[in-house]
C-alpha positions, 0 to 999 in steps of 0.5 A, spaced: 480 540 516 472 541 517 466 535 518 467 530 514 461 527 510 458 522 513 460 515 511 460 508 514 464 504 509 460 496 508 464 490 506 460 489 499 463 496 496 469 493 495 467 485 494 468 479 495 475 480 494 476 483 501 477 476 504 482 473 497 489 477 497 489 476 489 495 480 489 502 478 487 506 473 492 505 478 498 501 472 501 505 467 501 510 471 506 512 466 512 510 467 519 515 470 524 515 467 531 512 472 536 511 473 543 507 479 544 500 476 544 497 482 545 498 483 537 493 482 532 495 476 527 496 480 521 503 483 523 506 475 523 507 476 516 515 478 514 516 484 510 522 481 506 522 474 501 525 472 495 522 471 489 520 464 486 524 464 480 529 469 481 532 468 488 532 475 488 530 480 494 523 482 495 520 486 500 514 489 502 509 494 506 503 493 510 498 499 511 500 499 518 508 500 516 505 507 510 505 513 514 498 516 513 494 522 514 489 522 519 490 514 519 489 513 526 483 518 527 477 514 526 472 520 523 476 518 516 479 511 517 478 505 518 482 499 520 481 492 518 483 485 517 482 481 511 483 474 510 488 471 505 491 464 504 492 458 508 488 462 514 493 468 514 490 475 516 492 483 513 489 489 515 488 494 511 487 501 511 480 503 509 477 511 506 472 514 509 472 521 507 478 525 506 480 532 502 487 531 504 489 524 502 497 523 504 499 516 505 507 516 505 513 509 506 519 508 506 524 502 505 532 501 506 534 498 499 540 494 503 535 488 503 535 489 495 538 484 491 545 489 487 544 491 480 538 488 479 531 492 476 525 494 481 519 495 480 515 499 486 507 499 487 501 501 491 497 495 492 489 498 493 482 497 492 477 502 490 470 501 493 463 500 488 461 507 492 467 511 491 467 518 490 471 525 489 477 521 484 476 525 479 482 529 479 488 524 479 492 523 485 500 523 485 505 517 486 512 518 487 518 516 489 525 520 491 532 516 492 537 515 496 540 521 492 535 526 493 532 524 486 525 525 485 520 522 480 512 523 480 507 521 475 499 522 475 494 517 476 486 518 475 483 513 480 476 514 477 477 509 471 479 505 476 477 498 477 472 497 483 472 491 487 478 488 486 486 489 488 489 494 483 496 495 483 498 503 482 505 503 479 510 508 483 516 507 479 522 502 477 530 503 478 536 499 478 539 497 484 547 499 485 552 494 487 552 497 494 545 499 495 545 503 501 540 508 503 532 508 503 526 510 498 521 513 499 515 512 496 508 517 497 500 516 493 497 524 494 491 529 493 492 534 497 485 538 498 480 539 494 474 535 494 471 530 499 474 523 497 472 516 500 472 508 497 479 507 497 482 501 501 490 501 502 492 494 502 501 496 503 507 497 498 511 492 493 517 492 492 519 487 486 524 485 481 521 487 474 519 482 470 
């Protein structure tokens, strides 16, 4: 993959922000009783809940449930926890430098609500230093039927500083869901990319 430039990310490039969780309902999701004690706070929290309003099925993927590339390899990821509301934690995937970015998730559609309207985003926050977005990354999504839809989107022009939601798809659900969805947000190769933090995936009834 080659040397990766040196860049040691700092809690201010990406705001104050980082400790808020100003995205969406995901912080209000309640705690799972546990018994590994060796496990960090940041996995208490349910991936599954209902929406206020409409009483329909949610659910979500933290970063640590996103497959990506070269994550685990400290040279060109770091992991962090960030704080929410009423005390609670998530961790969060943060870029270093890549040139293949490639972030992969997936989620069983029988936890969703029948015959309803999703919406799917990537819930992300791009760094005040960020660099190498100038070519967009491609989000996308297959179905339980193999279908597959992608669309662009250029990074760069992107807020800096605060969570952004980077929108993947909407589809109705059938009257038996079955099967999962797979989601991916991708630029593989060309130049050196860094300032990205993964916060997870949302899966929500469109409103």
């Amino acid at each position: 993959m080659g040397s990766a430039p040196s860049q040691e990310p700092k809690n201010n490039e990406y705001g104050q922000n980082t400790t808020e969780v100003p995205i969406d309902r995901v912080q209000r999701l309640e705690p799972i009783t546990r018994s590994d004690p060796n496990k960090s706070k940041a996995s208490v929290w349910k991936r599954h809940w209902l929406d206020d309003e409409s009483k329909i099925h949610c659910f979500a993927l933290f970063a640590r449930d996103l497959s990506i590339t070269w994550g685990d390899d400290q040279r060109y990821w770091q992991w962090t926890v960030c704080k929410g509301e009423e005390d609670s934690e998530f961790e969060t995937a943060v870029l270093k430098a890549v040139c293949w970015l490639d972030i992969f998730g997936k989620f069983d559609t029988s936890n969703l609500t029948p015959k309803v309207k999703y919406e799917v985003v990537f819930v992300v926050m791009m760094s005040k230093n960020s660099y190498g977005w100038e070519v967009p990354v491609t989000l996308r999504v297959k179905f339980p039927d193999e279908r597959a839809e992608e669309h662009s989107e250029r990074l760069e022009d992107k807020p800096k500083g605060q969570w952004i939601e980077l929108k993947v798809c909407e589809f109705v659900t059938p009257p038996k869901p079955n099967g999962d969805v797979e989601v991916s947000l991708f630029r593989r190769g060309g130049a050196w990319k860094c300032g990205l933090m993964v916060k997870g995936a949302v899966i929500r009834p469109k409103k």
